[in-house]
C-alpha positions, 0 to 999 in steps of 0.5 A: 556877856562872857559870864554866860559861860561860866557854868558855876555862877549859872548853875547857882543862880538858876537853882534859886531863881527857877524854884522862886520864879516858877512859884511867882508865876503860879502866884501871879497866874491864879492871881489873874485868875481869881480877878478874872472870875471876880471879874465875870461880876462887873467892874465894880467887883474888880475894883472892890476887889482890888481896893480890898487888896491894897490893905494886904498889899501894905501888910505883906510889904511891911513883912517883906521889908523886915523879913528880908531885912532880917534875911540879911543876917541869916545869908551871912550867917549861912555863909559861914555855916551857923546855924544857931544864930539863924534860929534866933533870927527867925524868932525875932521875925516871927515876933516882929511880925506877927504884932505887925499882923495883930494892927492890921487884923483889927483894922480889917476887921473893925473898921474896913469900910473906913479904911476903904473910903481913903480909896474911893467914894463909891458905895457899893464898892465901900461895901463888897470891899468891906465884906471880902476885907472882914473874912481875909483879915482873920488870915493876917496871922498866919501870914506873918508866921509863913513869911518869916518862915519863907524868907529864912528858909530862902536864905538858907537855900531851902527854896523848894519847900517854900514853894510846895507849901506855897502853890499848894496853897494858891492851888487851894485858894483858887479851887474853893474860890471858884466853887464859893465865888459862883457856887458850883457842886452845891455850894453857896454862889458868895460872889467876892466873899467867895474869894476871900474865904478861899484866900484866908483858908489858903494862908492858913493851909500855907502855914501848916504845910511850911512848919510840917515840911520844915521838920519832916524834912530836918531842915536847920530851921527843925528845932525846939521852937522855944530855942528860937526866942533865946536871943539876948537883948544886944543881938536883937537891937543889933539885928533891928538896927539893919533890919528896921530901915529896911522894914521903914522903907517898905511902909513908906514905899507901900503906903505911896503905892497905896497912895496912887491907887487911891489917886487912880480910884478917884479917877473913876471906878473904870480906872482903877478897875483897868489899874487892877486887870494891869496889875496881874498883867504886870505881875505875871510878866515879873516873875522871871525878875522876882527870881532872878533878883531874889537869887542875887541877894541870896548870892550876895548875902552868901559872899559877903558873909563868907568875905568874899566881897569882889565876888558880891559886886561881880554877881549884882552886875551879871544879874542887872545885864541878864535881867534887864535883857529879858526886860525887854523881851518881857515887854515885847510879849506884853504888847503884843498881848494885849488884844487877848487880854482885854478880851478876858474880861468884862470891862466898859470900852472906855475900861478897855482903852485905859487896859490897853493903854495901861499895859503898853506904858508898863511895857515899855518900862519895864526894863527900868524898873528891872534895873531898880529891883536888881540893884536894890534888892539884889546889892544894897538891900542884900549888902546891908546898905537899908539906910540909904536904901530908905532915903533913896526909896522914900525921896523918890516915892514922896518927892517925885512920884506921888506930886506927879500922881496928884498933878496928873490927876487933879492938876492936868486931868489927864487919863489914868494911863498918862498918870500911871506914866507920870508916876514912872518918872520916880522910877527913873529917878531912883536908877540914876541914884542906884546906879552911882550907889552900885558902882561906889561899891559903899552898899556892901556891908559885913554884918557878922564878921565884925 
């Protein structure tokens, strides 16, 4: 780990992922925060909660994959210092995007308690979960809006705006939240309708502080908003043609992600309630990676557009050995933690066994996944290599993870911990896949010196 020395490449690196990571972790704390004080409502509310959730978890993975498909070009195109093309980028994302919201606001709105009954039989937590799900789908626009801001914005190495629009935003969330959820200072107690007006006024608050910082600021993005639209039809099939792959890997990934819920909620409403209390658990322990990985694409996209493809390959491997260090001190902390967190909620002790349970098997893999989100984001997703990332992606997901959830569940009848660890075995398939990939070297792909 000679590399720590050198200064450049941590100094670089730490500029990108300290910012990212800093807002992934407010975003990851009030996350916990808002199940936590849901959660004070009994575990029915948890899981509505967090079954209400996983049709925003699908949504903003699909932006995800076609914003950061698209952020691909507007690296490489920052590397070289053009700025126009980038505008242009960002008008096909945002247009992209937001037909993706229009599907997804309708269904929310519409038909919630249909959409919720893929994920469980229960009722009751049909109902709660069809109430926060009408309120937080009339968000799904601006969503959109602020994601194909962000993810341009963070290719372009303009991190800080992102994350001042974005806390300020959880910060709001999590305050009306709290005041509506159990009615303090006069207002309504609203229990989880509480919640999600307070998460669907936060993603419009985002929205309106993004585009303001952007001009206020001059940042390159501060123009004639029509003058993003002026692409012609070759530059935008060129465009689709990388980002697309990257856009379909994400809705097959988060429609098995999804799928496992699904298979953890039929379990029982205790199971997917303990899945939930994981999940935030998880997420908070993943911060430090989310900015480390996102700092390598940015570094990567930068390199390549620039030509210096050596310098890519040398950087994904420092950011895999750094990362996959802090893996396992992560996890460490994790397992040692897990008395005090069980303890934070109002969970049945069978509830508790499975959180307990549920968060030594994620610890101890941690580190896998680690290397995964690396290599993937970091080198074949940021090298313009989205079709084979999609094949490798859907294959192990489909293949292997999702036959394994089934089988453990329905098959074995084993506990929701013994599944989730069955499901793991996807991830340990794709890192033998993605490691002959990065070593191959065939992911790096010049996209805009052609």
């Amino acid at each position: 780990m000679s590399f720590l020395k050198d200064r450049a490449f941590l100094r670089e690196m730490l500029t990108i992922a300290i910012p990212i990571s800093f807002q992934q972790l407010v975003n990851a704390s009030l996350n916990m925060l808002d199940v936590l004080m849901v959660g004070q409502l009994g575990e029915t509310s948890i899981a509505a909660l967090g079954l209400a959730n996983q049709v925003f978890f699908v949504f903003i993975i699909l932006l995800f994959g076609l914003t950061s498909g698209m952020a691909i070009f507007t690296a490489q195109f920052w590397g070289k210092q053009e700025v126009g093309p980038i505008r242009k980028v960002l008008g096909m994302s945002i247009l992209v995007s937001s037909l993706i919201a229009l599907v997804f606001t309708l269904a929310a709105t519409l038909m919630p308690h249909a959409i919720l009954g893929f994920y469980t039989n229960d009722p009751e937590v049909i109902e709660i979960g069809a109430r926060y799900l009408r309120i937080v789908g009339l968000s799904y626009i601006p969503v959109a809006l602020a994601t194909s801001y962000i993810a341009t914005l963070r290719s372009i190495q303009l991190i800080k705006l992102t994350v001042v629009a974005t806390i300020s935003a959880l910060i709001f969330k999590t305050t009306v939240g709290y005041l509506l959820i159990f009615g303090i200072g006069g207002f309504p107690a609203l229990g989880v309708e509480g919640a999600a007006i307070g998460t669907a006024s936060a993603w419009v608050l985002e929205l309106i502080l993004l585009i303001t910082l952007v001009y206020t600021q001059k940042t390159p993005l501060a123009a004639n908003p029509l003058t993003f639209f002026t692409f012609d039809l070759s530059f935008l099939t060129r465009v689709l043609r990388t980002a697309m792959p990257a856009l379909a890997n994400e809705m097959f990934w988060s429609l098995g992600i999804t799928t496992y819920n699904a298979v953890y909620a039929h379990i029982g409403t205790d199971a997917i309630a303990a899945v939930n209390v994981n999940a935030t658990i998880e997420e908070l322990g993943f911060v430090i990676f989310m900015g480390l990985g996102n700092a390598c694409s940015v570094m990567v996209g930068n390199r390549i557009g620039a030509g210096r493809k050596d310098e890519a390959y040398e950087i994904v491997r420092r950011v895999i050995i750094i990362g996959v260090s802090a893996a396992w001190l992560v996890g460490l902390a994790v397992i040692s933690l897990r008395g005090v967190v069980v303890r934070l909620y109002d969970l049945s002790p069978s509830g508790e066994n499975n959180v307990r349970m549920l968060m030594l098997m994620m610890a101890c893999t941690l580190w896998i996944r680690m290397f995964n989100f690396s290599t993937f984001i970091g080198a074949l997703r940021a090298g313009g290599d989205t079709r084979f990332a999609l094949i490798m992606e859907v294959s192990s997901i489909w293949l292997i993870g999702v036959p394994a959830a089934y089988i453990g569940a329905f098959v074995l009848h084993l506990p929701v911990y013994y599944v989730y660890l069955m499901v793991i075995s996807e991830e340990v398939a794709k890192a033998f896949v993605s490691a002959w990939r990065f070593r191959s070297r065939k992911w790096i792909h010049d996209l805009v010196n052609t």
